[in-house]
N, C-alpha and C positions, 0 to 999 in steps of 0.2 A: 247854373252855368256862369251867370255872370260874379258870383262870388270868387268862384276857382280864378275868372279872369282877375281877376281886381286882386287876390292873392298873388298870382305871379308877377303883375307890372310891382305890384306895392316891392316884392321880393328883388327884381332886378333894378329897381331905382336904387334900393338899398345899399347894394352891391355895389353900384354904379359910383355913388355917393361917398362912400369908405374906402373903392379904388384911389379916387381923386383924392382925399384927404390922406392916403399914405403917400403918392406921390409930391405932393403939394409941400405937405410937413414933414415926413419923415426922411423919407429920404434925399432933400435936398439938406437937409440938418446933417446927415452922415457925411453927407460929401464936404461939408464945412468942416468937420471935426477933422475927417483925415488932411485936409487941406492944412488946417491949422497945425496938425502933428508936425507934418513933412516940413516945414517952416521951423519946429525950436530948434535952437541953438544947440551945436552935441560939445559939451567937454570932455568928453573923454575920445581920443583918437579911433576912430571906426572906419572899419572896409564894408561899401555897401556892396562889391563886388559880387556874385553870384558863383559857386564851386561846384559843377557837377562831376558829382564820383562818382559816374558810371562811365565818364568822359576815359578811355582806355587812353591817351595821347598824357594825361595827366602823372599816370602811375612809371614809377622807376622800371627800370628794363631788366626786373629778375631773371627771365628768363633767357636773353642774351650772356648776360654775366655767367649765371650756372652752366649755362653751355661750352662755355668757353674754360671753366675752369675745375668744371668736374671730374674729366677724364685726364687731369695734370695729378692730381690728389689722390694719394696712396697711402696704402695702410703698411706701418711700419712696424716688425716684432723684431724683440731683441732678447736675447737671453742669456742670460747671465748667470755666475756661478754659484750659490752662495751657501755658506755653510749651516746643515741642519742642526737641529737642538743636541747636545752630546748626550747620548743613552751609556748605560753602565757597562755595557759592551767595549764601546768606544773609549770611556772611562781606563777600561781596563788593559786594551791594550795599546792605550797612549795614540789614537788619532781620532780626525776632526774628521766627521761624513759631512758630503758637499751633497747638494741637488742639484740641479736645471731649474732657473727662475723666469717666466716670461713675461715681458713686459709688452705693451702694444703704446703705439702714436701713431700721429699723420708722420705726411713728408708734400714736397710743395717739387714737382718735377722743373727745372728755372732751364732747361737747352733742351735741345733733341737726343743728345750725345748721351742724356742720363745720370747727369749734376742733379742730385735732389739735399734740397733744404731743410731741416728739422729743429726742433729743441735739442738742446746737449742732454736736458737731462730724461729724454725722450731712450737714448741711448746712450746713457750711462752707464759702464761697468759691464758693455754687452761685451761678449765672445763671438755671438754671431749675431750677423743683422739680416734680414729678409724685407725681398718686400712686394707685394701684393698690388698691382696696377687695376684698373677699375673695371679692365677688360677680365680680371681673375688669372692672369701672370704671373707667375713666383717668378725671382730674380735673389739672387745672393749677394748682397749689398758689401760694398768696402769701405770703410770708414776714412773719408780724405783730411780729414780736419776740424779739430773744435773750438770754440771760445764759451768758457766758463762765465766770463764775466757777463755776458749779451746771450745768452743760455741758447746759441746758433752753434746746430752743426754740419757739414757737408757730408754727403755720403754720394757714390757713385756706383751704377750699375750698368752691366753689357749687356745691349740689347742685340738685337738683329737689324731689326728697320728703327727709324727715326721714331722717338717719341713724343707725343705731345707736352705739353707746356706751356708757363702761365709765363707773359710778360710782366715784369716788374713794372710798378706805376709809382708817379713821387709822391711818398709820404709829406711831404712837406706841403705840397699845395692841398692836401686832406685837407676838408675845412668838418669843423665841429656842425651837428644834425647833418652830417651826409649820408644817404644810403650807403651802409655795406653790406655784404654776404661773407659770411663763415663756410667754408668746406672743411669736414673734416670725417674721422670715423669712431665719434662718439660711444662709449659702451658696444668696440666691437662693431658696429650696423656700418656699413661701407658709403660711402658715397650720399652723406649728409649734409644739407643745407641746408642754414638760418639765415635769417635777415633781419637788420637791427641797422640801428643808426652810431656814429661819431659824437662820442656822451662829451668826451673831452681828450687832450692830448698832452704829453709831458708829464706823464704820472709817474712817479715814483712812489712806489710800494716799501721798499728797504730801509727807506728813513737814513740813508748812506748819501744822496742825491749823485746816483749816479746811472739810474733808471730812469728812463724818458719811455714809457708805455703809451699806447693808443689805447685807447677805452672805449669799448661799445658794450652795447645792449644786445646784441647777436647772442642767441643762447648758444652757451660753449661750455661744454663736461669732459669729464676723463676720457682722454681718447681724441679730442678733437687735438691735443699739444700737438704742434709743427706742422697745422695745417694749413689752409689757404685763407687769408682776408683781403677782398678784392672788390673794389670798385665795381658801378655801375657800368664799366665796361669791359670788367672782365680783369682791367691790372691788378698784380700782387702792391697791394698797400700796407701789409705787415703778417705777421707768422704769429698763430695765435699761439699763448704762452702761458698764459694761470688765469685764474676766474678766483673773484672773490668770495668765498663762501663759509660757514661753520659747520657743513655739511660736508663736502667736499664736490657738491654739484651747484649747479648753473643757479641764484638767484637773481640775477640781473644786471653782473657788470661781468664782464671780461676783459683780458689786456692783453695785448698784443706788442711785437715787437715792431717799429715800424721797418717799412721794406728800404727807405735810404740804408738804416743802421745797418739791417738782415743783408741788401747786396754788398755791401761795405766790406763787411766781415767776410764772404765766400771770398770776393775780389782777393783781399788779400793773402787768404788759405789758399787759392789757388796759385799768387803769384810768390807768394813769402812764404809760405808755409806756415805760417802765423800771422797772429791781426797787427797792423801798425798803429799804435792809438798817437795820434798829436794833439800837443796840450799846448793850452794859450798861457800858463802860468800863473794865475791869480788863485789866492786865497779870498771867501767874504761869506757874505750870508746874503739868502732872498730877503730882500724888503716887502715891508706887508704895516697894515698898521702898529703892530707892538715893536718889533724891530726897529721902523722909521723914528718911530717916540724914544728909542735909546738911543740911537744913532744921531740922533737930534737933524735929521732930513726931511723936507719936503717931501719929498716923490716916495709912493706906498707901491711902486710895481720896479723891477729892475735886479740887478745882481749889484751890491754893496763891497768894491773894493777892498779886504780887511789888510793884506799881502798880498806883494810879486813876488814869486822868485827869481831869485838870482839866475842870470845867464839865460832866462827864459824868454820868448820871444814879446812877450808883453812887457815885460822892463826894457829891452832894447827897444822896442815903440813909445815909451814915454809914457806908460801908463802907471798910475802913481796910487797909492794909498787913499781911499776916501769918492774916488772916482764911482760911475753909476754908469754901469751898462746898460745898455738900454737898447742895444741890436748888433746880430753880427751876418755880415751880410744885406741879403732881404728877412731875417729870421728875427720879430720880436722875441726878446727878450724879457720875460715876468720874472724867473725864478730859475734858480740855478737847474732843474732839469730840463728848462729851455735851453741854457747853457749848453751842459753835460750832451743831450743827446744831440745836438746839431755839429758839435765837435768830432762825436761818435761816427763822423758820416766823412772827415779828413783824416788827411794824415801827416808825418812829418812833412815839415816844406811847402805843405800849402800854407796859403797865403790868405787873411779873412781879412774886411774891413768890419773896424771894430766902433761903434758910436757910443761916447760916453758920455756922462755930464758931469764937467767941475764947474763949481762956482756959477752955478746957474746956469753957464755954455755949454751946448751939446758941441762937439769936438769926432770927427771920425780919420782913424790913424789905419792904417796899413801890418798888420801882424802876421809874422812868421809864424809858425807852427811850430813847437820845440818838439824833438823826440823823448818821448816820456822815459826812457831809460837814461837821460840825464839829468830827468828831475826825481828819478827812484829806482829802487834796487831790490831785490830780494834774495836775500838770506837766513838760512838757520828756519824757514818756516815765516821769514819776518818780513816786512816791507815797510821800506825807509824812505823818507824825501829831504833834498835839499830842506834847508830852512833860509825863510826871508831875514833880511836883517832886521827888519823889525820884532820876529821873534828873537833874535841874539840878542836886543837889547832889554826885551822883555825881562828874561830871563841873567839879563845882563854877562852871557858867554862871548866868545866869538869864535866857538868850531862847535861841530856837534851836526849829527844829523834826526831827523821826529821817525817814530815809528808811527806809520798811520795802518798798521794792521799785524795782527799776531797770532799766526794759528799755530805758535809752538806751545803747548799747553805746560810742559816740563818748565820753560821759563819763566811763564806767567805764572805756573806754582812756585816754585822755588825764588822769584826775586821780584814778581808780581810783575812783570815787565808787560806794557799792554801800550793801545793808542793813547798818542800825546807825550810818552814818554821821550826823553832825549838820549842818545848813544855818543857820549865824547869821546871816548878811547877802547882800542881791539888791542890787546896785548901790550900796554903803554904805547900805541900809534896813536898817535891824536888823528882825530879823522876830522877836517873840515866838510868835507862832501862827500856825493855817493863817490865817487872816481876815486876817492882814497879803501872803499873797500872792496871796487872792483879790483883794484892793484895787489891787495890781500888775497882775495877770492884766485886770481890768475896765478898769486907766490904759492900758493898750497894746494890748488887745483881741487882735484872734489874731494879732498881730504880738509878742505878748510872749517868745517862746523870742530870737527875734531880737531886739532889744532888749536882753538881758541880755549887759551888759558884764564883769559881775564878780562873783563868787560866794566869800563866805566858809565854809569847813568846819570840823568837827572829824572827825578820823579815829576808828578804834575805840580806835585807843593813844591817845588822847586827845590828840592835836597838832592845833593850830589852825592853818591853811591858809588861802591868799587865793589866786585865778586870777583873771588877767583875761582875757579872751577878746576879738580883735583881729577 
């Protein structure tokens, strides 16, 4: 018996004595070491801050948004005409069979009254438009007005009671990573919604710089065009409009038009019947590093004065050759589709303050707005613009007006005539400006393409060229 005892004291001293000795040494050494951590120095910028994402107060307000703007978001079908393959039949007795072609998009309801917004080419070349409300309402849509260039179109439908509707929100204050939600009705499926963030803004796709796109990460496929992109609180912040893909579906970016451009455009379909575009009048190029190195300039972000035009509201402000925009309004300015789509959002006779930088001084001047139909014209398929005097000396003329676009294919086969070319003379008229082919255009009325006998060029090499046309 007294062995058993002498085995347990000998056993709990043990115990007792290897307690002591962890606390003693060990663990007063652990509290030294963390001690000693919490104390080095951090070079690298660190948030000790703690993030709990269970915390519900933290996360964006999806579900307010979609609520608000899901029952605005309609499914749009259009259908159009188009001619089938010719069989030997048709061959034979000399006609062309047509079908019924259906096309589906969104549409964004913007009043109660039944104003709904779309992509143009959403409904393009429709005969009829329809459209499907989320409550499963057909309505037979009227097509009020489009613009090709901002690929926005208005359509209008009769209801009975008021409809719902998404407030427009300003695209301008969208700031890049901000929550958005997509509505739309992708592949058909009605009353879809994504959510993605603001990748980036002022994107131009055309390489033309005259698209200013919103970009998100919101998965967006065939079917979502001319649907809703709308803030955390529900405002329209742009119409969604193409996805980048090789596929022809969603891999991770989408572009959107933004909602200043998109209301911009109804505004004036409603009140003009057509868009009013106002131009500031400059010719240049975005600055960036390769540009800045030729241009031989400091400053790598900005728009690069190359030409004013004439008569334009930026030559009558004092805005000169060489000059560096660099804001108009509150709107930085990087690149000309910073430019291009902020402009997109005025019209003639508004008024912008413009910040530039000569000679090292930023300088900000007061500019009218010129009506773009005095600085271009279109004719025969063509579109013309004044030319700066710096190009007349370029080229060393002093009349002539630039063709900056040419979808008459006839003349660019026959006399290669395309962008950048120069127009001196319409039937031996010397044309200094568009206003000298308006006056043509108004002598012959819409007999005027026909009419023109003879046409003087300059090429881009600079050769001066006569056609006469038999």
């Amino acid at each position: 018996m007294k062995k058993i005892a002498t085995l347990v004291f000998v056993s709990v001293l043990g115990g007792f004595i290897s307690l002591s000795a962890y606390k003693l040494f060990v663990e007063n050494n652990t509290e030294n070491t963390i001690t000693h951590s919490e104390e080095q120095p951090n070079f690298i910028p660190t948030s000790y801050t703690h993030t709990n994402l269970n915390n519900g107060n933290t996360l964006p307000g999806f579900v307010d948004a979609a609520d608000k703007s899901i029952h605005a978001v309609v499914h749009v079908k259009n259908t159009a005409i188009v001619s089938s393959p010719t069989t030997l039949e048709d061959f034979f007795y000399g006609r062309r069979s047509q079908r019924p072609q259906i096309g589906t998009g969104s549409g964004v309801i913007i009043d109660k009254n039944g104003y709904i917004i779309t992509n143009n080419h959403v409904i393009d070349g429709a005969r009829e438009i329809s459209i499907t409300t989320n409550d499963n309402k057909i309505y037979d849509a009227k097509l009020i007005g489009t613009d090709p260039k901002t690929d926005i179109a208005l359509l209008k439908i009769e209801a009975d009671e008021d409809l719902p509707y998404i407030v427009f929100g300003d695209s301008d204050q969208a700031k890049i990573g901000e929550w958005v939600l997509a509505v739309g009705n992708p592949f058909n499926l009605t009353s879809t919604v994504t959510a993605g963030i603001i990748s980036a803004k002022s994107r131009d796709l055309s390489g033309q710089n005259y698209q200013s796109f919103i970009q998100t990460d919101a998965a967006v496929n065939p079917g979502n065009s001319g649907g809703a992109l709308v803030n955390e609180n529900g405002e329209l912040v742009g119409i969604n409009t193409a996805i980048s893909s090789q596929t022809g579906s969603y891999i991770g970016y989408s572009f959107a038009v933004p909602s200043n451009i998109a209301r911009k455009v109804v505004e004036d379909i409603m009140e003009f019947g057509d868009v009013q575009n106002g131009i500031l009048g400059v010719n240049g190029w975005s600055l960036n590093g390769v540009t800045s190195e030729k241009l031989e300039v400091n400053q790598t972000e900005g728009f690069y004065v190359g030409s004013v035009d004439e008569k334009s509201g930026a030559k009558k402000a004092g805005i000169e050759k060489g000059d560096i925009i660099t804001q108009i309004d509150n709107v930085k300015i990087s690149k000309f589709a910073d430019l291009t789509g902020y402009l997109n959002t005025k019209r003639p006779g508004d008024i912008v303050q413009v910040s530039f930088i000569r000679n090292s001084n930023t300088q900000i001047v007061p500019v009218e707005l010129s009506n773009s139909e005095i600085m271009t014209l279109e004719f025969m398929d063509i579109q013309v613009k004044n030319m700066s005097q710096d190009i007349k000396d370029e080229y060393n003329i002093d009349h002539g007006v630039m063709v900056t676009k040419n979808d008459n294919y006839w003349l660019y086969q026959k006399i290669g005539l395309n962008r950048g070319y120069i127009i001196t003379d319409i039937n031996d008229v010397t044309i200094n400006s568009v206003e000298d082919i308006s006056k043509l255009k108004s002598k012959y009325g819409s007999n005027f393409s026909d009419n023109i006998e003879k046409l003087g060029i300059i090429n881009r090499r600079g050769q001066k060229q006569s056609f006469i046309f038999r």
